[in-house]
N, C-alpha and C positions, 0 to 999 in steps of 0.2 A: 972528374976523371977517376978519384980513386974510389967515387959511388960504382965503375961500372965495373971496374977492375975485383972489386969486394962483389960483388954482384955475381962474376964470372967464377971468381973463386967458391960461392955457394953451389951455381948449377952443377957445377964439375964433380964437388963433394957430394951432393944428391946422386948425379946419373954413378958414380961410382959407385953409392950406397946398392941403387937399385939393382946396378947389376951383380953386385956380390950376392944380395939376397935373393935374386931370380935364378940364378945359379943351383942355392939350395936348394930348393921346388923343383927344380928341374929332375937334379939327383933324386930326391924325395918319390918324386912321380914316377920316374923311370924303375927305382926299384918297387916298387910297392906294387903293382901289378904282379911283376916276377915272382916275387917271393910270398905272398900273402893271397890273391887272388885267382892267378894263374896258372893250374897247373901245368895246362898243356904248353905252356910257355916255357914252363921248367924240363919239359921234356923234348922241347927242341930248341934248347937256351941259342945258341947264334944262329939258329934259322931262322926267314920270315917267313916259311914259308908252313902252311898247317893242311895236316892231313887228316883229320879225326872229326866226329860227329857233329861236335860246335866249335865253331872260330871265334878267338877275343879277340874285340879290339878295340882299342882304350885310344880315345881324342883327348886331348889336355890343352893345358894353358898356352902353351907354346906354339899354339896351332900346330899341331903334327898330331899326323895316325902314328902309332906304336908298330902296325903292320905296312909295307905298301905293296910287297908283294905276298901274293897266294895264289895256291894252285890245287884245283877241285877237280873234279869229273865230271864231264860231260854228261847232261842225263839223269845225273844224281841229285839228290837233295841237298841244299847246303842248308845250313844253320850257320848265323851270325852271331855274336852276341857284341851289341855294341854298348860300351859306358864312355860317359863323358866325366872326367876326372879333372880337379882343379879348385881354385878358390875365389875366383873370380866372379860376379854378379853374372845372371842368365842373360843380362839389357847389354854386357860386352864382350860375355864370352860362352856363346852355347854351338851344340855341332849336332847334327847329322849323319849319316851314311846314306851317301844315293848311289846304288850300280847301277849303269849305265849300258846299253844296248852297245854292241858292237858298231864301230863307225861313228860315236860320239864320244867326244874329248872333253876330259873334264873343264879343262880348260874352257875351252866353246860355251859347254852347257853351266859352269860356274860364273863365267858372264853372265848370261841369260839370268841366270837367278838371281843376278846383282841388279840389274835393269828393272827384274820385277819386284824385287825386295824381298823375296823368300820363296823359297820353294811353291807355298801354298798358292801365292797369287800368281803364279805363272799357268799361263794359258794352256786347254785341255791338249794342244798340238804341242806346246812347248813339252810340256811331258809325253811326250809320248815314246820318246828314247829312254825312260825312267824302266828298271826291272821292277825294283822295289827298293824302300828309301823307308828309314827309321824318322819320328816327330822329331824335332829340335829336342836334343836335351840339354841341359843344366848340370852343371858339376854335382855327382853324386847320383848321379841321375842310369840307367840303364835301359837297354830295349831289344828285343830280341828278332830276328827277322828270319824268315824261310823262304826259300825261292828253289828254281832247279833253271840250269842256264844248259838248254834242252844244244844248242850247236856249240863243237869244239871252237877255243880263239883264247882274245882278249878284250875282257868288260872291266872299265874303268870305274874307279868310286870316288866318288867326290862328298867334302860341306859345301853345303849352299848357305852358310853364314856368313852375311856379306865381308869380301875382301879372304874370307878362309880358304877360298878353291887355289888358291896362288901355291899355298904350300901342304894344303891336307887334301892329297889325292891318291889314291893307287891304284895296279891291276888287280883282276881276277883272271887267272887262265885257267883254261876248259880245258881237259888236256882228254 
């Protein structure tokens, strides 16, 4: 009995450990884009939302986009710039950017990509609500993407890194 009770008294100390220290990283990640990488960040500090030539946006350890709302023009060019930020091995924690055709849910289609196991192996129909979608990257990692979302609405973006569409998703509005 007092093997489980010591026992219980370790995990407690551990998961407290973790999470004081996941915390740090958190803060860590959160500013360092802002202040060192991002300008255009710095010049709309409490908006999500970006008006300008290229869009950052930075996926991390905590599964979460940095952005989840943005709004473009209809017709226009967009430029993305996506980095995957973090310290975490590529085998537990790498992301993506897929937008999504109007009428398709991140949700929906990050199933889908859970079923096939990654973007790549999903069938040439299952992509087919895909606009354009950045390789998996790896912490440290970056990729840049252009597209033009030719009808006014809302195009969803999602990771296809399995189990990541639950919490890393957003719009894009066409306005």
């Amino acid at each position: 009995m007092k093997r489980i009770a010591y026992f219980s008294l370790i995990l407690a100390s551990v998961a407290f450990l973790f999470t004081a220290c996941g915390d740090d990283k958190k803060k860590e990640e959160s500013s360092t884009p802002t202040t060192e990488e991002n300008t255009q960040t710095e010049e709309s500090s409490s908006s999500s939302e970006e008006k300008s030539d290229v869009i950052e946006i930075v996926g991390n350890d905590q599964m979460k986009y940095d952005k989840t709302e943005i709004t473009v023009k209809a017709g226009e060019e967009v430029t993305i710039l996506f980095k995957s930020v973090g310290e975490l091995p590529a085998e537990a924690m790498s992301h993506d950017l897929v937008v999504l055709d109007q009428g398709t849910t991140a949700q929906e289609f990050g199933m889908e990509a859970a079923k096939a196991g990654s973007l790549k192996e999903m069938s040439d129909e299952q992509k087919e609500s895909v606009i354009v979608a950045t390789d998996m990257l790896s912490a440290g990692q970056e990729q840049e993407i252009t597209f033009t979302l030719e009808e006014p609405g809302k195009y969803e973006y999602v990771c296809t890194f399995p189990g990541h569409f639950a919490s890393m998703q957003g719009v894009i509005t066409a306005e």
